[in-house]
ROLO-674693 format. One line per 10 residues: number of its first residue (from 1); their letters; for each residue z, y, x of C-alpha. Coordinates in nm, 3 decimals. Example, Ala and Ser with C-alpha at 12.3 -4.5 7.8 and 13.67 -1.06 7.14 Angstrom:
BEGIN
1> AS> 0.780 -0.450 1.230 | 0.714 -0.106 1.367
END
This chain:
BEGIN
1> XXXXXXXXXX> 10.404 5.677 8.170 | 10.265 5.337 8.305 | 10.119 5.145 8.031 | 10.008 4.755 8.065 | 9.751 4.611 7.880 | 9.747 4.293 8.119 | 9.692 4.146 8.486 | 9.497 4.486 8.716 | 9.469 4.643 8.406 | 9.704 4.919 8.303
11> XXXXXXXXXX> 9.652 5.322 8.204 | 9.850 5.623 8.333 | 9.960 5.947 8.182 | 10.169 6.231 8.222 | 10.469 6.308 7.989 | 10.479 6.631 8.005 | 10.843 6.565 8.114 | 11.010 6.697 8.455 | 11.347 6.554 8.657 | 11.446 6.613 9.019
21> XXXXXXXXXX> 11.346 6.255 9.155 | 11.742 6.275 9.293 | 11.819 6.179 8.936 | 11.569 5.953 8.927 | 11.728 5.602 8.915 | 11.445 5.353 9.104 | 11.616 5.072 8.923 | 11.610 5.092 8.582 | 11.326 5.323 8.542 | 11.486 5.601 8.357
31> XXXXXXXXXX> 11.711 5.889 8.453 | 12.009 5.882 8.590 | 12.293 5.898 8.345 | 12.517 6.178 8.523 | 12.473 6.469 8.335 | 12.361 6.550 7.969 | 12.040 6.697 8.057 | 11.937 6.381 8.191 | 12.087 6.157 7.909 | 11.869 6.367 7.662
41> XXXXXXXXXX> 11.566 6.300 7.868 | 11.632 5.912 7.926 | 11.642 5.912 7.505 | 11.337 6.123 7.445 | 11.147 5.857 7.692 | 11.289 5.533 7.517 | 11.204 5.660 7.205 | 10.836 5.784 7.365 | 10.821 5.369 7.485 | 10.918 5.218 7.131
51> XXXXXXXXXX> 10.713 5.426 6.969 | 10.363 5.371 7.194 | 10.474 4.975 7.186 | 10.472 5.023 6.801 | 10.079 5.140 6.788 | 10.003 4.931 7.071 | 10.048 4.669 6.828 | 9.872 4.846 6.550 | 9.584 4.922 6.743 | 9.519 4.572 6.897
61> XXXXXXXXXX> 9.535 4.420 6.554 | 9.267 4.684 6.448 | 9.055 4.596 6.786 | 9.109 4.956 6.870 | 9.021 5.061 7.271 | 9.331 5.145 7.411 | 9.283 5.329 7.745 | 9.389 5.626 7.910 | 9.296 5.893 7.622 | 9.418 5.646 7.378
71> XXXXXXXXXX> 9.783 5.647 7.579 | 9.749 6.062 7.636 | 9.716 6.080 7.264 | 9.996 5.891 7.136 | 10.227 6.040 7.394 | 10.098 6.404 7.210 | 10.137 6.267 6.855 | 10.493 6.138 6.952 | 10.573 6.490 7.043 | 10.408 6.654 6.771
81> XXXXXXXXXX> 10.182 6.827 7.020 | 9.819 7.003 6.957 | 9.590 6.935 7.231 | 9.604 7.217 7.519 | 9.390 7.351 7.754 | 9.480 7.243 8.076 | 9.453 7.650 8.175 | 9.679 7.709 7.917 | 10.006 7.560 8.147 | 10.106 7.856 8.372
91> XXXXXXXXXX> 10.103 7.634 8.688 | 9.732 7.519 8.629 | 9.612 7.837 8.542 | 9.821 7.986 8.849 | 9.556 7.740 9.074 | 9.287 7.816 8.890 | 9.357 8.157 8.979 | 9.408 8.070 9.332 | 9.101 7.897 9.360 | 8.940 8.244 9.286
101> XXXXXXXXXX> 9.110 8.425 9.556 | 9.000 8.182 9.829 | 8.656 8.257 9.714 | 8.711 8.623 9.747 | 8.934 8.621 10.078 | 8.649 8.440 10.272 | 8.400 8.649 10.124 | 8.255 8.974 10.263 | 8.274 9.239 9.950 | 8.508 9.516 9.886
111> XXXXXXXXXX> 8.695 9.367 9.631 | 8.754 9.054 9.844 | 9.173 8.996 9.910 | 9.349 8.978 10.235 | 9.457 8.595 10.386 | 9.795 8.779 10.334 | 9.726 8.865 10.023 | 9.631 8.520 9.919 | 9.970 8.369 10.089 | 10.185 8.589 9.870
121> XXXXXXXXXX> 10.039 8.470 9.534 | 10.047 8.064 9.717 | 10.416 8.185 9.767 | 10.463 8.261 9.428 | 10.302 7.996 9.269 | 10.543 7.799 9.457 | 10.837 7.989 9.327 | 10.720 7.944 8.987 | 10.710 7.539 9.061 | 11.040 7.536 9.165
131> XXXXXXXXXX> 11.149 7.715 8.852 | 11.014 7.432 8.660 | 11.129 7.163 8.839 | 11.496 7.363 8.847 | 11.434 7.423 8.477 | 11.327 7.092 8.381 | 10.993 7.154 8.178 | 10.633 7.276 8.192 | 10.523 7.612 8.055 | 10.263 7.754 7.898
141> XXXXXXXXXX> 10.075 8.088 8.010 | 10.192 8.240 7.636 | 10.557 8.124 7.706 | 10.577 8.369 7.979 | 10.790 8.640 7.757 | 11.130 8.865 7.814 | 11.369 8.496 7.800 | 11.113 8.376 8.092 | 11.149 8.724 8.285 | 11.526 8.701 8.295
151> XXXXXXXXXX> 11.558 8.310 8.336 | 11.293 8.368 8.623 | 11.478 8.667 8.786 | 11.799 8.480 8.818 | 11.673 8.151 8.977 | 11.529 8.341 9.249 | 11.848 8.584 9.230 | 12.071 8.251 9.283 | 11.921 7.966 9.372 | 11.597 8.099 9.600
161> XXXXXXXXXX> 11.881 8.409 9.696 | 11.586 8.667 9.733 | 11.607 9.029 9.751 | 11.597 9.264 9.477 | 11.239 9.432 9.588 | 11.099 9.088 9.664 | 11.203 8.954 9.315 | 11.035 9.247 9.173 | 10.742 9.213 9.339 | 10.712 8.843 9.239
171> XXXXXXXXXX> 10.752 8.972 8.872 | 10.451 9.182 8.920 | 10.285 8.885 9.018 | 10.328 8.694 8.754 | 10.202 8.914 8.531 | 9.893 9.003 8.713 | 9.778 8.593 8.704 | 9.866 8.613 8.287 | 9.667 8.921 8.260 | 9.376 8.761 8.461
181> XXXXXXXXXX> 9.391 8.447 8.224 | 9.414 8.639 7.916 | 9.106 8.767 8.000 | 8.942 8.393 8.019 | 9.085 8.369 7.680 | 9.400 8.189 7.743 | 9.697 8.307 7.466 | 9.958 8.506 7.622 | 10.322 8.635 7.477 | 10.293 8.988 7.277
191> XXXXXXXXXX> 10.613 9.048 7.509 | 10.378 9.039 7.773 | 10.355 9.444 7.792 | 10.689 9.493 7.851 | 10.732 9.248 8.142 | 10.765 9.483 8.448 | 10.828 9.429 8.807 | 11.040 9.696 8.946 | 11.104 9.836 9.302 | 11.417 9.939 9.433
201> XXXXXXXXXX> 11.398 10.246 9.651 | 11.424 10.144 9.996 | 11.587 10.389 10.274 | 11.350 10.478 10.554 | 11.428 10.428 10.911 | 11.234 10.633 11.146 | 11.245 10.709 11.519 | 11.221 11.102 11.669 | 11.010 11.233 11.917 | 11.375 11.282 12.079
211> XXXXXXXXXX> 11.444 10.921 12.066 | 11.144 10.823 12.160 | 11.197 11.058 12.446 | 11.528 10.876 12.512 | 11.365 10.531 12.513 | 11.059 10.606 12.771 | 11.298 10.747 12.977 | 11.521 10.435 13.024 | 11.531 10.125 13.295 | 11.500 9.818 13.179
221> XXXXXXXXXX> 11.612 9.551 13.391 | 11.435 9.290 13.168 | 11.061 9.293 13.166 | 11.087 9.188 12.808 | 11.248 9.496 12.745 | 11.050 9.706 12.927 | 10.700 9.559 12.736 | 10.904 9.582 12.383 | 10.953 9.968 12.455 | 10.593 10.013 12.561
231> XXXXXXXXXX> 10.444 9.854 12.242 | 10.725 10.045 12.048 | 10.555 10.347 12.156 | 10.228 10.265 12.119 | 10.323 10.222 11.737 | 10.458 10.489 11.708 | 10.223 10.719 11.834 | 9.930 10.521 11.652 | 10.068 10.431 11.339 | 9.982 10.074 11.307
241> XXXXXXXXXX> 10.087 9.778 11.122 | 10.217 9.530 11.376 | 9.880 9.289 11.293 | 9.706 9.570 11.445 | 9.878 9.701 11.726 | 9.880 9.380 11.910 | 9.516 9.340 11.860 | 9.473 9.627 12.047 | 9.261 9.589 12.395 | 9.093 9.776 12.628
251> XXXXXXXXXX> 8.800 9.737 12.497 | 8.892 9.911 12.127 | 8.886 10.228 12.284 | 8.603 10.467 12.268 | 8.494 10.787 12.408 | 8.384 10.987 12.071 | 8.214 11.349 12.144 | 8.465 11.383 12.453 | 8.742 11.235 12.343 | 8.903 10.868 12.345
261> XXXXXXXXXX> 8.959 10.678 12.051 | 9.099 10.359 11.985 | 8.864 10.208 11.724 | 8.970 9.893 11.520 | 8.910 9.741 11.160 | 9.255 9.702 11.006 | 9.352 9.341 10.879 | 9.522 9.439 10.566 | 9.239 9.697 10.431 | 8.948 9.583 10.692
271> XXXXXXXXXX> 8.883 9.993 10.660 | 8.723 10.104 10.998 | 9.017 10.363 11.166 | 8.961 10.570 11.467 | 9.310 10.688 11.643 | 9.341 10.976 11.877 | 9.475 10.833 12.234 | 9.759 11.002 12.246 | 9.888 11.121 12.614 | 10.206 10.915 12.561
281> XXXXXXXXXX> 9.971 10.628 12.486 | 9.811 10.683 12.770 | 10.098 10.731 12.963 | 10.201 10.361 12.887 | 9.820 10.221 12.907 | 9.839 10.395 13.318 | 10.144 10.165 13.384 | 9.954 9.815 13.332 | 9.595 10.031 13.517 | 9.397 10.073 13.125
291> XXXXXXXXXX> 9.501 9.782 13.001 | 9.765 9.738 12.680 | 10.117 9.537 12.733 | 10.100 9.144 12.712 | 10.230 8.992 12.410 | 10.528 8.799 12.420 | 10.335 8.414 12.326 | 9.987 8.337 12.239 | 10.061 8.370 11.872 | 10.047 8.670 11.665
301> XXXXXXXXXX> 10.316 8.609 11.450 | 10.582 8.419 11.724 | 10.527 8.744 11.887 | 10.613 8.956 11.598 | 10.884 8.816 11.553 | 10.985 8.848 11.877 | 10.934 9.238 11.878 | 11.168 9.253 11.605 | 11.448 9.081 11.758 | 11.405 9.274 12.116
311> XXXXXXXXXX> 11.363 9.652 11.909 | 11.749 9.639 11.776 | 11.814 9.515 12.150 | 11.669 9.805 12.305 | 11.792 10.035 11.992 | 12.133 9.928 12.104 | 12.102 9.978 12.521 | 11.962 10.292 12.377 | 12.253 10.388 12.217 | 12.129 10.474 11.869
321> XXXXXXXXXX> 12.475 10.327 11.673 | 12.515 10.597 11.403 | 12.614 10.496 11.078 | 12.291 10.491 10.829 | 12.226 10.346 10.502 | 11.998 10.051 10.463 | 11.944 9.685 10.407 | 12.019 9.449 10.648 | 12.025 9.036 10.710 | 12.360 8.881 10.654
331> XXXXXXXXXX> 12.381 8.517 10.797 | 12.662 8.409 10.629 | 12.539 8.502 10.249 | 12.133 8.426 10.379 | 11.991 8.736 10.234 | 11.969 9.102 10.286 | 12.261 9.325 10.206 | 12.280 9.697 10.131 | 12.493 9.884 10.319 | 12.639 10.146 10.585
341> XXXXXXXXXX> 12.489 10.003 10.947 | 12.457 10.092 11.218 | 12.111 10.197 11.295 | 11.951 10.004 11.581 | 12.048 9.675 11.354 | 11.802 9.829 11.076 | 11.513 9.906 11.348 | 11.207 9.653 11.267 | 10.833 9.665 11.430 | 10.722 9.852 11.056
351> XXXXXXXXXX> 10.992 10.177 11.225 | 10.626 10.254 11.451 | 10.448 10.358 11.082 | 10.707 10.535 10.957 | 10.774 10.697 11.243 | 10.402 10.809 11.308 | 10.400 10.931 10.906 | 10.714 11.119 11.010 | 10.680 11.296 11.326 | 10.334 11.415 11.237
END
């Protein structure tokens, strides 16, 4: 609300009032009137402007100062509300609590979080704005109860179309940043207890020593083929998360009391880990003389994602097409589906940790 007291002289404040700025007509400076949601808005706002023009008047008769705490006032009387602690909104606290974690993630103690860590609560936070905006109002830390938990759960069911682990996860989430401000003091729901993320049991794809067998053995006209296979079983035999495997060099590996090593910090624990080089390792290291595969691009990621797309392509020259339970990425619908696949279509780079937890 844009209040003018006169020529370069006006006060700002928020509402406290959301609307999609699509329904936002430029014109008149109200809402939109094309649905009811937006008619009730465009009401509670002319009545918010009579009644600040009412004790506009009141106050310049009394030679009251009217400025921007004046106007944030009025606009909280109007709507009978008590003044809150900024914390107290769910969004703001959600920053506040972000803040925090950029402060740990860049420091150097145990307890300090992950950069991916930190990008899945960013994530959520952003989720949670959506929800608002898709919702239509601001909400409070304590307002986070059982009504919130299922409203939540079906906005990113339907309108963010997320899968069912992810969703849970994000519950979990929420909770943890409401637990962390009730501890600052900020009021929370007594529901609070029983809002629960959940997971939904996930079925495990793995590769055998037999098919890895099967896939060292084969000639890959490609080159990219040939260097997806060799960091496939790399992973495999190490066990690594793909942020570590292609971090891998020459230089990682160590001779320790006879025997080699490769020795890396890990990016999502930063715990020191000292693998065994396995012969078929070193079987794969002798084809480019010591030295690990190239990656597909300069980027970590572009190249992760590349590994993923080239593993069900060499899956499927491979010839691993039996039927197998799982979830897999349906274009048309935009989300994962559960169902009967086949199985190189369910082979990602996260198959070389499982595997390596498997076989041994």
């Amino acid at each position: 609300m844009r209040l003018s007291l006169g020529r370069n002289n006006s006060v700002k404040r928020k509402t406290g009032l959301i609307i999609d700025y699509v329904n936002w007509s430029i014109q008149t400076g109200f809402p939109k009137q094309n649905n009811a949601r937006n008619k009730v808005t465009r009401n509670r706002l002319k009545n918010l402007e009579t009644y600040v023009l009412e004790q506009v008047n009141e106050a310049q008769s009394c030679g009251e100062i009217i400025d921007g705490y004046w106007l944030e006032n009025q606009i909280d009387l109007h709507f009978n509300r008590t003044p809150i602690n900024s914390l107290s909104y769910l969004i703001e606290y959600g920053e506040h609590f972000l803040k925090q974690l950029r402060y740990k993630s860049g420091g150097v103690d145990k307890n300090a979080v992950s950069s991916a860590t930190f990008k899945k609560y960013q994530t959520i936070l952003n989720k949670i704005k959506g929800f608002e905006e898709y919702k239509g109002q601001k909400y409070l830390v304590k307002n986070v109860d059982l009504v919130f938990r299922n409203e939540f759960m079906e906005f990113l069911d339907k309108q963010e179309r997320l899968s069912r682990n992810t969703i849970g996860r994000y519950l979990k989430f929420v909770k943890t940043i409401c637990l962390d401000a009730s501890k600052n003091g900020i009021e929370i729901s007594e529901q609070l207890k029983h809002f629960k993320g959940f997971t939904v049991k996930a079925d495990k794809i793995t590769l055998s020593f037999e098919e890895l067998r099967v896939l060292g053995e084969l000639r890959f006209l490609e080159r990219k083929y040939q260097i997806a296979r060799d960091w496939l079983i790399i992973g495999c035999y190490t066990g690594q998360r793909v942020s570590d495997l292609f971090r891998m060099k020459k230089s990682f590996i160590e001779k320790i009391e006879g025997f080699d090593f490769i020795v890396l910090n890990q990016v999502k624990t930063g715990k020191l880990v000292q693998i065994p080089l396995h012969p078929e390792v070193q079987k794969v290291l002798s084809k480019y003389k010591g030295f690990f595969p190239p990656l597909f691009t300069d980027n970590l990621q572009s190249s992760a994602a590349i590994f993923n797309k080239l593993l069900k392509e060499i899956c499927k020259i491979a010839g691993f097409n039996q039927l197998i339970s799982g979830s897999c990425y349906n274009a048309d619908s935009g989300r994962k589906e559960n169902g009967t696949f086949a199985k190189y279509s369910l082979i990602s780079s996260h198959v070389c940790r499982r595997s390596f937890a498997t076989n041994f």
